[in-house]
N, C-alpha and C positions, 0 to 999 in steps of 0.2 A: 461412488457413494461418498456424500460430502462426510458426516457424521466418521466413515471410518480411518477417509482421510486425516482428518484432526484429531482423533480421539489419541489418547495416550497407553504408548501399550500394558497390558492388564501384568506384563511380569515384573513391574514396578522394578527395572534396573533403570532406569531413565528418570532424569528428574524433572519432574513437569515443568521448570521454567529453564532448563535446556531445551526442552522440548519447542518449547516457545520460541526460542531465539533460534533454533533451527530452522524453523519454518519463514520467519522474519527472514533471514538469510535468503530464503529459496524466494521471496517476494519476492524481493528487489531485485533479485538475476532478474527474473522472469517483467519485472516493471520494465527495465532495461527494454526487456525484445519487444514492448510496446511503445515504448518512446523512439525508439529506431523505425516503428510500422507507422509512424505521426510524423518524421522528420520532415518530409517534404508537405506535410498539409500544415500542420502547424510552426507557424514561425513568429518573429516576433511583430511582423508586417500581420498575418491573419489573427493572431491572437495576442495585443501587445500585452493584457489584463489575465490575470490568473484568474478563470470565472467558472461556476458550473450555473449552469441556465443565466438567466438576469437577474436574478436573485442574491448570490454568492459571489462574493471577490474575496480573493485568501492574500495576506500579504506575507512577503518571505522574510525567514527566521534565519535564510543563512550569515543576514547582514546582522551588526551592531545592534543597529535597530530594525527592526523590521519593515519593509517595503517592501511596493509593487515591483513584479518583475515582470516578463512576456511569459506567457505560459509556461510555453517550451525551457525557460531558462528555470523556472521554477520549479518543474517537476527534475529535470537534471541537479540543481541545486540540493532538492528533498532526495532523491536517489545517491548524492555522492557525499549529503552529511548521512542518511542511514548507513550506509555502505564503510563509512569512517568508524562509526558511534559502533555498528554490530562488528566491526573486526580489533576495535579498541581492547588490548591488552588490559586496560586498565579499567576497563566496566566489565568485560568478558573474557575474564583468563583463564579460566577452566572449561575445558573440552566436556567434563561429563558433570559441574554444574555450573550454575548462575547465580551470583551472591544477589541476594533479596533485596537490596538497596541497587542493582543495577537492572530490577525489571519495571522500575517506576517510568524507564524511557520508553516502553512497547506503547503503552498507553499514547502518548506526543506524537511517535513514530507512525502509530498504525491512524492516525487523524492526518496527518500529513500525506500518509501515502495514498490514503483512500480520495483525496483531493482529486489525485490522477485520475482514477478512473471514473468520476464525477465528471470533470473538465471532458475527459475523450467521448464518455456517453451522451452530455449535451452539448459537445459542439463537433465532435467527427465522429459520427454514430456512424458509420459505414466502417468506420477503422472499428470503434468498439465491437461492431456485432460479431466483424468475420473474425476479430482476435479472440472473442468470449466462446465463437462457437469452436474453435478449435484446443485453447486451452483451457478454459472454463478459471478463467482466476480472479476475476470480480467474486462470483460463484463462492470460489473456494476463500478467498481473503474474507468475503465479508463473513461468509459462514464462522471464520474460524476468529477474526475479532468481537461477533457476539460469544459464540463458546468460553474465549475466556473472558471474557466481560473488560475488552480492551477497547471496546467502544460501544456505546446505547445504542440499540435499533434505530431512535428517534436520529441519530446521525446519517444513516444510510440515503444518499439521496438519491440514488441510483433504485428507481423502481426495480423490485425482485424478477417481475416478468420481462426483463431485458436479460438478465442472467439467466433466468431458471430454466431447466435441461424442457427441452422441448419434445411432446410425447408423440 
């Protein structure tokens, strides 16, 4: 159940934007074991452009200025500055909360990461499906960046019927 996955527990000891950056956390592992099931399909030879269909080219943020990378280096690059930014002492130093000036990065982060599984659903939809049907976390990501309004539906470009639990 997506809804009870995300939702925040009702004994209000948790503060809703630890709450957040926990989940944040558990992404990015989890992006990880997708960009390791992509290693051999995508490289910089099959996908030199960070693209979702032919519509979308994203450029990377980990440079100075921003440029094109090969996919692959791209979404590595988004997974190892989130991975930096959510273990940052100095935006997340407290284990049971989140100073309010440091949840303004979820919002950047969860547009960045959702890139990934755009790029893998239009161009290695074979990786996409079998990863979605076993761990359900386009599913669960995208569910839980509308919940907290850390991204507009209109974002989403990963049609819902490639995610949604199958009856």
């Amino acid at each position: 159940d997506l809804e009870m996955v995300c939702e925040l527990p009702a004994d209000g000891q948790i503060d809703a934007l630890a709450w957040q950056h926990e989940h944040m956390r558990q992404f990015v592992s989890e992006l990880n074991l997708l960009i390791v099931a992509l290693s051999e399909d995508c490289t910089p030879e099959t996908c030199p452009k960070m693209t979702a269909s032919n519509e979308w080219q994203y450029l990377c943020a980990a440079h100075r200025k921003p440029q094109d990378c090969a996919a692959i280096d791209y979404m590595m690059h988004t997974i190892d500055g989130s991975t930096a930014l959510l273990s940052s002492a100095r935006h997340f130093s407290a284990v049971t909360g989140v100073p309010m000036d440091s949840a303004k990065y979820f919002q950047s982060m969860s547009r960045r990461l959702y890139r990934i599984f755009a790029h893998v659903h239009y161009h290695h939809r074979p990786i996409f499906d079998e990863f979605e049907a076993r761990r359900h976390l386009c599913a669960r990501f995208s569910h839980f960046v509308i919940r907290y309004q850390l991204m507009s539906p209109s974002m989403l470009l990963v049609p819902q019927d490639a995610y949604a639990p199958k009856e």
